[in-house]
PDB file with SEQRES, HELIX, SHEET and CRYST1 records, atoms N, CA, C and O in Angstrom:
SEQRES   1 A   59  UNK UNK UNK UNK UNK UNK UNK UNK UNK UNK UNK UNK UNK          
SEQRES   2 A   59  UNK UNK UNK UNK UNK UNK UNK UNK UNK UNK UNK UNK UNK          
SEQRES   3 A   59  UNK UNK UNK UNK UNK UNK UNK UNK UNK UNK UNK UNK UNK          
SEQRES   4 A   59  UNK UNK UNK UNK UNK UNK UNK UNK UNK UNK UNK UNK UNK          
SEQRES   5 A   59  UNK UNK UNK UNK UNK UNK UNK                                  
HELIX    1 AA1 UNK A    2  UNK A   17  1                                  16    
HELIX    2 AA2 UNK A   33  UNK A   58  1                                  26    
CRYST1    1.000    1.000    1.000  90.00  90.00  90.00 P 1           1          
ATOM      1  N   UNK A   1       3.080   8.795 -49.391  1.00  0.00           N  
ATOM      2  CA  UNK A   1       3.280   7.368 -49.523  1.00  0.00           C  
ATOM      3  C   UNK A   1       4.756   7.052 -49.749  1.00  0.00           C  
ATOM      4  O   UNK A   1       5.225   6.128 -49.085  1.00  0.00           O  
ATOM      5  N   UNK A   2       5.441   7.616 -50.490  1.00  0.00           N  
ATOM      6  CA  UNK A   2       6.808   7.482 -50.593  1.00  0.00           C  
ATOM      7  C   UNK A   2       7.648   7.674 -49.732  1.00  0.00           C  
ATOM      8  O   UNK A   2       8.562   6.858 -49.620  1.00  0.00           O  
ATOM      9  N   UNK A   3       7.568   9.005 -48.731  1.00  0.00           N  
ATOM     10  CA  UNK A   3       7.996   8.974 -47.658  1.00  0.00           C  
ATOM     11  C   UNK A   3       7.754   7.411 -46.502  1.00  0.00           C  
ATOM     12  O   UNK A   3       8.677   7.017 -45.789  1.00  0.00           O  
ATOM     13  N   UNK A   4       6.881   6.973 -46.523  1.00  0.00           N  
ATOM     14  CA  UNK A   4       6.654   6.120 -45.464  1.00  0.00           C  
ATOM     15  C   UNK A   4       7.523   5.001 -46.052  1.00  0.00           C  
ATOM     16  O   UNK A   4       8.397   4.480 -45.359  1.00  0.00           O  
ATOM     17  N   UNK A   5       7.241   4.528 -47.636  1.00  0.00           N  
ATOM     18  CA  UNK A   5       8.090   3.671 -47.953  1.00  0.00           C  
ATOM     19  C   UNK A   5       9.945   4.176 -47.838  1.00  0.00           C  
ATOM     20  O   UNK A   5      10.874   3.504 -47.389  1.00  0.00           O  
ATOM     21  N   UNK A   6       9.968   5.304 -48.312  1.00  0.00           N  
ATOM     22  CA  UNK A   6      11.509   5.758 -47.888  1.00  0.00           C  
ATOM     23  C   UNK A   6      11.779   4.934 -46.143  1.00  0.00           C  
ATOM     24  O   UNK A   6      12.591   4.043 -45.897  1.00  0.00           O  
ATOM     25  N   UNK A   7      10.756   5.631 -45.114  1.00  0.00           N  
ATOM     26  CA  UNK A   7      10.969   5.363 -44.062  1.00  0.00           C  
ATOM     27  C   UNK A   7      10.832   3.733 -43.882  1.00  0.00           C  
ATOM     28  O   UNK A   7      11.320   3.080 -42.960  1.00  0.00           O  
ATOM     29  N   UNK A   8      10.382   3.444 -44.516  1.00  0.00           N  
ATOM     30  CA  UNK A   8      10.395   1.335 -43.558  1.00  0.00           C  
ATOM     31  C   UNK A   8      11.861   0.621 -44.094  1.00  0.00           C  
ATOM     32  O   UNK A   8      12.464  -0.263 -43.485  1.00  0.00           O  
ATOM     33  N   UNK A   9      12.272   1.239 -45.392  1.00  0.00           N  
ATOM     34  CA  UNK A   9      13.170   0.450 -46.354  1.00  0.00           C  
ATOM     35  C   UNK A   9      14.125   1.114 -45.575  1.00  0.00           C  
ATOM     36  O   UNK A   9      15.177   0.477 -45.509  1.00  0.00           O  
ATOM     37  N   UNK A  10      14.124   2.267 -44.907  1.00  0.00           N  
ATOM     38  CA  UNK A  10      15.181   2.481 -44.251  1.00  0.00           C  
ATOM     39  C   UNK A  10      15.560   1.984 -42.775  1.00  0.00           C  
ATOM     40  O   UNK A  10      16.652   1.870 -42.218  1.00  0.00           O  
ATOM     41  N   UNK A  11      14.172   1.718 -42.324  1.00  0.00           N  
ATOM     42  CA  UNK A  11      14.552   1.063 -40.981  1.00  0.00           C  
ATOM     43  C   UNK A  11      14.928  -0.527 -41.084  1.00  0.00           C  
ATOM     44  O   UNK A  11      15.552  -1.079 -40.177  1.00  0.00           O  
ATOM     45  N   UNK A  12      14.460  -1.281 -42.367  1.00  0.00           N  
ATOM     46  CA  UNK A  12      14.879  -2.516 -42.528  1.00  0.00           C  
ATOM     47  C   UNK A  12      16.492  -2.574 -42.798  1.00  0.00           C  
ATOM     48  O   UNK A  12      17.294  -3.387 -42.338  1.00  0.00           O  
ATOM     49  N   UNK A  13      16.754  -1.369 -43.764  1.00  0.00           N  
ATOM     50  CA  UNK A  13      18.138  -1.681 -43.912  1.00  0.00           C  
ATOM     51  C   UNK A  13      18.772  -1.228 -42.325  1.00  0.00           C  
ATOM     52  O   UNK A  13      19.861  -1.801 -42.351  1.00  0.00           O  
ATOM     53  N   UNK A  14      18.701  -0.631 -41.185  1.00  0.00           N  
ATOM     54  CA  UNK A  14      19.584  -0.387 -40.412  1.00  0.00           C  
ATOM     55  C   UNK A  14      19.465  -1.765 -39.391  1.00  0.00           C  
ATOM     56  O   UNK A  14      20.358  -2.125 -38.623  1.00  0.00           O  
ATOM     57  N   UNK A  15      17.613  -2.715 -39.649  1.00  0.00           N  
ATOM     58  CA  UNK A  15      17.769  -3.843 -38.649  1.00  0.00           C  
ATOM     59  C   UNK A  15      18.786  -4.917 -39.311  1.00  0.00           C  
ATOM     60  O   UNK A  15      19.161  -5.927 -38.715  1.00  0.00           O  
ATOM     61  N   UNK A  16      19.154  -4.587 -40.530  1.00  0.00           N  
ATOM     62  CA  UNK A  16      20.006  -5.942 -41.319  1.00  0.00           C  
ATOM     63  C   UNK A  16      21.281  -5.328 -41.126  1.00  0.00           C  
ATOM     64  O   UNK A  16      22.222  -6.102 -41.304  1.00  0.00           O  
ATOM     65  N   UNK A  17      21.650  -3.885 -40.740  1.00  0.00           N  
ATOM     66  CA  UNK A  17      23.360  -3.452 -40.368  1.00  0.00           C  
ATOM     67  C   UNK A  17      23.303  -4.095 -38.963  1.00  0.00           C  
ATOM     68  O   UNK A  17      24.137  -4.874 -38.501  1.00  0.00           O  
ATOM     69  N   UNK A  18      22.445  -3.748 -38.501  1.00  0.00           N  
ATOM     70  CA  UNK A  18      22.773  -3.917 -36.845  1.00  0.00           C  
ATOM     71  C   UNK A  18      22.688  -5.209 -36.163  1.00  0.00           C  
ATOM     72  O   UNK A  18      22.991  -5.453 -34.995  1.00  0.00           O  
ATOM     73  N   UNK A  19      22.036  -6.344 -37.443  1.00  0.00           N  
ATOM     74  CA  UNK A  19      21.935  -7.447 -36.897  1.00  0.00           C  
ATOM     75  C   UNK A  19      23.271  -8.315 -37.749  1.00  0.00           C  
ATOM     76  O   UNK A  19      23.580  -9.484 -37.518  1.00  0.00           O  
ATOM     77  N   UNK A  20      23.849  -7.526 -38.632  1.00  0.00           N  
ATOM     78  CA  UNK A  20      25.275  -8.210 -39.153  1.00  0.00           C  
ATOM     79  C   UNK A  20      26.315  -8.062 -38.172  1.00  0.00           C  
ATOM     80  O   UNK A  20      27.086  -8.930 -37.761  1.00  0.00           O  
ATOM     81  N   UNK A  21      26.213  -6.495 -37.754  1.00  0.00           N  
ATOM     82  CA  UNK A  21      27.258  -5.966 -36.851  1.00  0.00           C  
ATOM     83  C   UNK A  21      27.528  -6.699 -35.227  1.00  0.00           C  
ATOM     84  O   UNK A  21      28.573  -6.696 -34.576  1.00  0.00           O  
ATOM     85  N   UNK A  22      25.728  -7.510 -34.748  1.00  0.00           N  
ATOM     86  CA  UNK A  22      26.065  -8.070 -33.417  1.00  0.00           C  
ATOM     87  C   UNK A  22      26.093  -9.232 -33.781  1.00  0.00           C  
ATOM     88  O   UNK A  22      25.625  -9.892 -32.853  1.00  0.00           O  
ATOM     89  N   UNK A  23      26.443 -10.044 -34.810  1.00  0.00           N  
ATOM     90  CA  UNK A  23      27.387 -11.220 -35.023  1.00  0.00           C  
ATOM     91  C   UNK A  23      28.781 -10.877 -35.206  1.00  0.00           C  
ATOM     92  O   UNK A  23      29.733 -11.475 -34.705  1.00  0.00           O  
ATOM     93  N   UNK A  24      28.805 -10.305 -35.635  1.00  0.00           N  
ATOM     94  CA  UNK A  24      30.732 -10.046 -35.203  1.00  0.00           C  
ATOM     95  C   UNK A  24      31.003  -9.929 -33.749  1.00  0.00           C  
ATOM     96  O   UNK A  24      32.216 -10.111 -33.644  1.00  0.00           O  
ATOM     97  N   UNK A  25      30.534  -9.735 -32.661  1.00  0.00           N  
ATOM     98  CA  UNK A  25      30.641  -9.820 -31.412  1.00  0.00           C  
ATOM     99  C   UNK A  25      30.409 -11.090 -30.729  1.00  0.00           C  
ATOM    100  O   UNK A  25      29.267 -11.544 -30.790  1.00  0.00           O  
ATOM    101  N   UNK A  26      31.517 -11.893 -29.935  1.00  0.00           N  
ATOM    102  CA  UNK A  26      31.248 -12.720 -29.149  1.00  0.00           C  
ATOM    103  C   UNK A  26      30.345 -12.988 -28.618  1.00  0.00           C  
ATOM    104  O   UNK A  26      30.052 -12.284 -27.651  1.00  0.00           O  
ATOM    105  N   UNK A  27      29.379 -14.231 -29.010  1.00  0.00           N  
ATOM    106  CA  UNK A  27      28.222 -14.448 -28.470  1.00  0.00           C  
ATOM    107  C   UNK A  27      28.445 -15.009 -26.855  1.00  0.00           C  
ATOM    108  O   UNK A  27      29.483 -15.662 -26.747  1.00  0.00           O  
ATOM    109  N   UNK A  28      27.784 -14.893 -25.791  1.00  0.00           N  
ATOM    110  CA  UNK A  28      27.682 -15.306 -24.753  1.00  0.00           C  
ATOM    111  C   UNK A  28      26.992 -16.825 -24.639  1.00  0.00           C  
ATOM    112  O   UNK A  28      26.085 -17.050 -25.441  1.00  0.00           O  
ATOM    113  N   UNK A  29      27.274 -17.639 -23.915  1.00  0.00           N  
ATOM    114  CA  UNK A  29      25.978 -18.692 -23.719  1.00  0.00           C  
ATOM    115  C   UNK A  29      25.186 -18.352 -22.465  1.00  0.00           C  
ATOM    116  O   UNK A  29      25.432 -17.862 -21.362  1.00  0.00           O  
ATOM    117  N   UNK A  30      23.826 -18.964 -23.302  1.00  0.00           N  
ATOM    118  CA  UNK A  30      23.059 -19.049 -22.684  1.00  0.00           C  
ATOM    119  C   UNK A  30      22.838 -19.829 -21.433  1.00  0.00           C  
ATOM    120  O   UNK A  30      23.179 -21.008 -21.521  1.00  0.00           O  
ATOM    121  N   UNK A  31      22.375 -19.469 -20.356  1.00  0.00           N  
ATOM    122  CA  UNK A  31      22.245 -20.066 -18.817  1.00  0.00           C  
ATOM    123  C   UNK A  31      21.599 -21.205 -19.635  1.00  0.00           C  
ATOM    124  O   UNK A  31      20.986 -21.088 -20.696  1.00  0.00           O  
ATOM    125  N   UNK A  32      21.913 -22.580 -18.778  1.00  0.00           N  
ATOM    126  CA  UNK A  32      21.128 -23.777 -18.878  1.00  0.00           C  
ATOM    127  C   UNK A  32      20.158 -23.876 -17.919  1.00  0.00           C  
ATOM    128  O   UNK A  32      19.571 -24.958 -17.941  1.00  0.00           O  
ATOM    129  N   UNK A  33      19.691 -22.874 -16.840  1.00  0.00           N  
ATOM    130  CA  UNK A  33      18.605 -22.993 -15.972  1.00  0.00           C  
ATOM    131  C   UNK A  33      17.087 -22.643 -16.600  1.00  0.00           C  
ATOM    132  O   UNK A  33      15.976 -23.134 -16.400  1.00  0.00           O  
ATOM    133  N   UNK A  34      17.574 -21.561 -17.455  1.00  0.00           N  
ATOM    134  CA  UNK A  34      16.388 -21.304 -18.468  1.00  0.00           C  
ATOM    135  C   UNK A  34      16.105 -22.140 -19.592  1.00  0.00           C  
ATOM    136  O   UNK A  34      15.001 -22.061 -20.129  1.00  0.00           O  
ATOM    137  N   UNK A  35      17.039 -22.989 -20.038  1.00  0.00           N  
ATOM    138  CA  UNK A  35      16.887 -24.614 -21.041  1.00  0.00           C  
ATOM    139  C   UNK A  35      15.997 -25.251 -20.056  1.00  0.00           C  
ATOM    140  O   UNK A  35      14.944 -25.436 -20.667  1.00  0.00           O  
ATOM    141  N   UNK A  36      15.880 -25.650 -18.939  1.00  0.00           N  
ATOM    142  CA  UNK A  36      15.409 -26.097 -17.744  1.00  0.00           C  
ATOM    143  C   UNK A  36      14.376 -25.963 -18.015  1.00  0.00           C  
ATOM    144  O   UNK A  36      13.547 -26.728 -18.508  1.00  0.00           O  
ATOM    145  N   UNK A  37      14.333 -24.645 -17.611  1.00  0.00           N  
ATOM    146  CA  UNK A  37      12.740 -23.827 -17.382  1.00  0.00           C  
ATOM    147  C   UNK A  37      11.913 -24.047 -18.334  1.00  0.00           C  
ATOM    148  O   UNK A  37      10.723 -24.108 -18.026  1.00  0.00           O  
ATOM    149  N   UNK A  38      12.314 -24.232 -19.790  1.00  0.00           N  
ATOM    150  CA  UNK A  38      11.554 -24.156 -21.077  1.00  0.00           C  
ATOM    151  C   UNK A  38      11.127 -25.425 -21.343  1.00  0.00           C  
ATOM    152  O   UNK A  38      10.052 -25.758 -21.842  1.00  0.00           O  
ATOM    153  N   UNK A  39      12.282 -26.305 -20.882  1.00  0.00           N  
ATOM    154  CA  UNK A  39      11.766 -27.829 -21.155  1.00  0.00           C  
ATOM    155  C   UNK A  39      11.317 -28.168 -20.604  1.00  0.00           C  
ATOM    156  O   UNK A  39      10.661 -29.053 -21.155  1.00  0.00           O  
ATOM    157  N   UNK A  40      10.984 -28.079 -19.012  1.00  0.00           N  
ATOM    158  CA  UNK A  40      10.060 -28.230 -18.066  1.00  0.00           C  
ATOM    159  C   UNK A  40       8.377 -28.078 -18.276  1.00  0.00           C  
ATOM    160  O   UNK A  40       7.430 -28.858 -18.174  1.00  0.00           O  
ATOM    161  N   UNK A  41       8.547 -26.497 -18.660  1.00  0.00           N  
ATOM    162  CA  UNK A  41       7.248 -26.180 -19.114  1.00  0.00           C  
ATOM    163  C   UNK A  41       6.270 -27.159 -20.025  1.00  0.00           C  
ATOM    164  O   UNK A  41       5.091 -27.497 -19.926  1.00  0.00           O  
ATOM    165  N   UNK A  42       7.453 -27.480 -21.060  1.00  0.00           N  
ATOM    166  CA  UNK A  42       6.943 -28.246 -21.955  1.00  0.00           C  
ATOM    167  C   UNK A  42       6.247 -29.739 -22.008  1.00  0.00           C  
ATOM    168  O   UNK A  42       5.311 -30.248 -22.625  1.00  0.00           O  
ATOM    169  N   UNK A  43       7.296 -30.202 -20.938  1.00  0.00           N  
ATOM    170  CA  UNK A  43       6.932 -31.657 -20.315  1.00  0.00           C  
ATOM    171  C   UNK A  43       5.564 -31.263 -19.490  1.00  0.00           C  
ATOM    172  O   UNK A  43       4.658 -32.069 -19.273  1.00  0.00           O  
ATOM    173  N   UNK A  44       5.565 -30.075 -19.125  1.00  0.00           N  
ATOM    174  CA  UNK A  44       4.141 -30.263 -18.450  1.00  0.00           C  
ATOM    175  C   UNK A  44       3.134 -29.510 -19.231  1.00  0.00           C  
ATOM    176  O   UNK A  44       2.034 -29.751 -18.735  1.00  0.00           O  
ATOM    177  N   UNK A  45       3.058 -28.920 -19.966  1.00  0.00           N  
ATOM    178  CA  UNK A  45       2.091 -28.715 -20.997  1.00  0.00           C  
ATOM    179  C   UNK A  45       1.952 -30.100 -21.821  1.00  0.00           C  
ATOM    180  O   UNK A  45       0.786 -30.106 -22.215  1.00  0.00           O  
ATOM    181  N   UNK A  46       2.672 -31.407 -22.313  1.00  0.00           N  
ATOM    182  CA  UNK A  46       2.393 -32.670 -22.817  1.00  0.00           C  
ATOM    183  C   UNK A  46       1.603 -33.179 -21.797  1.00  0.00           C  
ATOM    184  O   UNK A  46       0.680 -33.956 -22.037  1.00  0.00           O  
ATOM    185  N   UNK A  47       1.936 -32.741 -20.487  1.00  0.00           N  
ATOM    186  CA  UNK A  47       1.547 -33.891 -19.370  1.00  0.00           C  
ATOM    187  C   UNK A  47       0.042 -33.689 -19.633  1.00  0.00           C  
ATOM    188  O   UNK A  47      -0.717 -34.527 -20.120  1.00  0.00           O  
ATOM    189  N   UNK A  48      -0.412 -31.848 -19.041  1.00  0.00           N  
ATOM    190  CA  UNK A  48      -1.758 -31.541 -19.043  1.00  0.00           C  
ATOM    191  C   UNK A  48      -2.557 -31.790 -20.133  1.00  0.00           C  
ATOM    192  O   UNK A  48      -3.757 -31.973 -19.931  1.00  0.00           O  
ATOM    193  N   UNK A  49      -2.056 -31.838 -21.412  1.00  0.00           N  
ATOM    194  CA  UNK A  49      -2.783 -32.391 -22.568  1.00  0.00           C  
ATOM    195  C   UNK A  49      -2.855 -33.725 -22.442  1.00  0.00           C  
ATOM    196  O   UNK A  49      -3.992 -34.131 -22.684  1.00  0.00           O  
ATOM    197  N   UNK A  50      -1.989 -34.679 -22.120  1.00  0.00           N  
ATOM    198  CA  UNK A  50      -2.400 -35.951 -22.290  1.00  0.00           C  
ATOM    199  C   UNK A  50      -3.938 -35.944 -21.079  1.00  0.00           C  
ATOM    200  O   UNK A  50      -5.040 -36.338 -21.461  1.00  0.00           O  
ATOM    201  N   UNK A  51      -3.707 -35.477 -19.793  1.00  0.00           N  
ATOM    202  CA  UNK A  51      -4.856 -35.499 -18.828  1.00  0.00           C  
ATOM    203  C   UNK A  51      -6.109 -34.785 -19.409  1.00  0.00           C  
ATOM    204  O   UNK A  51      -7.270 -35.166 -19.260  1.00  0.00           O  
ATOM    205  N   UNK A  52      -5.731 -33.793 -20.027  1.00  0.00           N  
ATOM    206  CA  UNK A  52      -7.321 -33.313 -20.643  1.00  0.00           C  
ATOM    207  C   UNK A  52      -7.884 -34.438 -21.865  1.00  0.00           C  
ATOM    208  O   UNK A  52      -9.069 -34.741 -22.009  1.00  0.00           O  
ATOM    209  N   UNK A  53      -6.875 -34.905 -22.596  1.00  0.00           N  
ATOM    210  CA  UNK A  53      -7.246 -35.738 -23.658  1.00  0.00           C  
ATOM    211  C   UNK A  53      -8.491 -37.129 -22.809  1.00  0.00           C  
ATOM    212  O   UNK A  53      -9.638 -37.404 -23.161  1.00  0.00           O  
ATOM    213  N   UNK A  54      -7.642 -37.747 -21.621  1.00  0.00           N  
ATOM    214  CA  UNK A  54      -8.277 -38.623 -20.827  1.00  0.00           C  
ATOM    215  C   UNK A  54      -9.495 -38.323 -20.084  1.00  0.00           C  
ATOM    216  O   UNK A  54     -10.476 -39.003 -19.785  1.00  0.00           O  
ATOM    217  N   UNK A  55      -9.234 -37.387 -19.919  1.00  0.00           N  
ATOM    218  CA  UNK A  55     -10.997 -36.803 -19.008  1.00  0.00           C  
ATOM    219  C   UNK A  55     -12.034 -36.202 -20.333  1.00  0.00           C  
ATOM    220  O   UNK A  55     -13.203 -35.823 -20.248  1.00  0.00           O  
ATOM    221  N   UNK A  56     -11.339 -36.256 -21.284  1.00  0.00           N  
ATOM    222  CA  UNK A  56     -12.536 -36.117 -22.383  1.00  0.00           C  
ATOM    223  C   UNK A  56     -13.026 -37.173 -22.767  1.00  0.00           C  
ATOM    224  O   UNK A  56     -14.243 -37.184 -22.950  1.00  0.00           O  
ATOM    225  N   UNK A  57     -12.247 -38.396 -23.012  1.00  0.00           N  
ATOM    226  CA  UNK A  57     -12.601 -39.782 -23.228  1.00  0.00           C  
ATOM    227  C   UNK A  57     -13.239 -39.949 -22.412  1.00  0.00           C  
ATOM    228  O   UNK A  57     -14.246 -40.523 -22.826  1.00  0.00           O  
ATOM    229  N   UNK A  58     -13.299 -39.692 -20.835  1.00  0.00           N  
ATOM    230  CA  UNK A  58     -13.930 -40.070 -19.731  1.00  0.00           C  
ATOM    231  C   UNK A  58     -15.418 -39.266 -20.301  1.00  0.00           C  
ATOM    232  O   UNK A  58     -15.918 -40.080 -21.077  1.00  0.00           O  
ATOM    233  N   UNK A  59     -16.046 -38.398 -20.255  1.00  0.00           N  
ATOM    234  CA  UNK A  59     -17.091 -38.632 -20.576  1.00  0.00           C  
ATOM    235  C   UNK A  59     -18.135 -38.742 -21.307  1.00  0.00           C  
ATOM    236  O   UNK A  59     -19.172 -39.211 -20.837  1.00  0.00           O  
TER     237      UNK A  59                                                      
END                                                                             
C-alpha cells in the first residue's frame, strides 16, 4: 500500500513540474477554425434541442 501511495504522490508531483515547466514556454494560439467548429456545433446542438423540445409539445 505504501508503495502505490509512494507511486501516485510521485506521479502527481512530476504532472505539477511538468505542467509549471510548459508555462514558461511560449504559448501558441489557437486556430480560430476550430473556435468555429466548436461554436457551430453548439448553435446546432441549441437548434436540435429547441426542435425536439417542439415536437414533444407537438404530441
Amino acid at each position: 500500500m505504501i508503495a502505490v501511495t509512494t507511486k501516485v504522490t510521485r506521479v502527481r508531483i512530476q504532472f505539477f513540474v511538468r505542467r509549471h515547466q510548459a508555462g514558461k514556454h511560449e504559448q501558441k494560439q489557437g486556430t480560430p477554425k476550430m473556435d468555429l467548429i466548436v461554436f457551430g456545433i453548439g448553435i446546432l446542438f441549441f437548434a436540435l434541442s429547441l426542435a425536439y423540445v417542439k415536437a414533444c409539445n407537438s404530441i
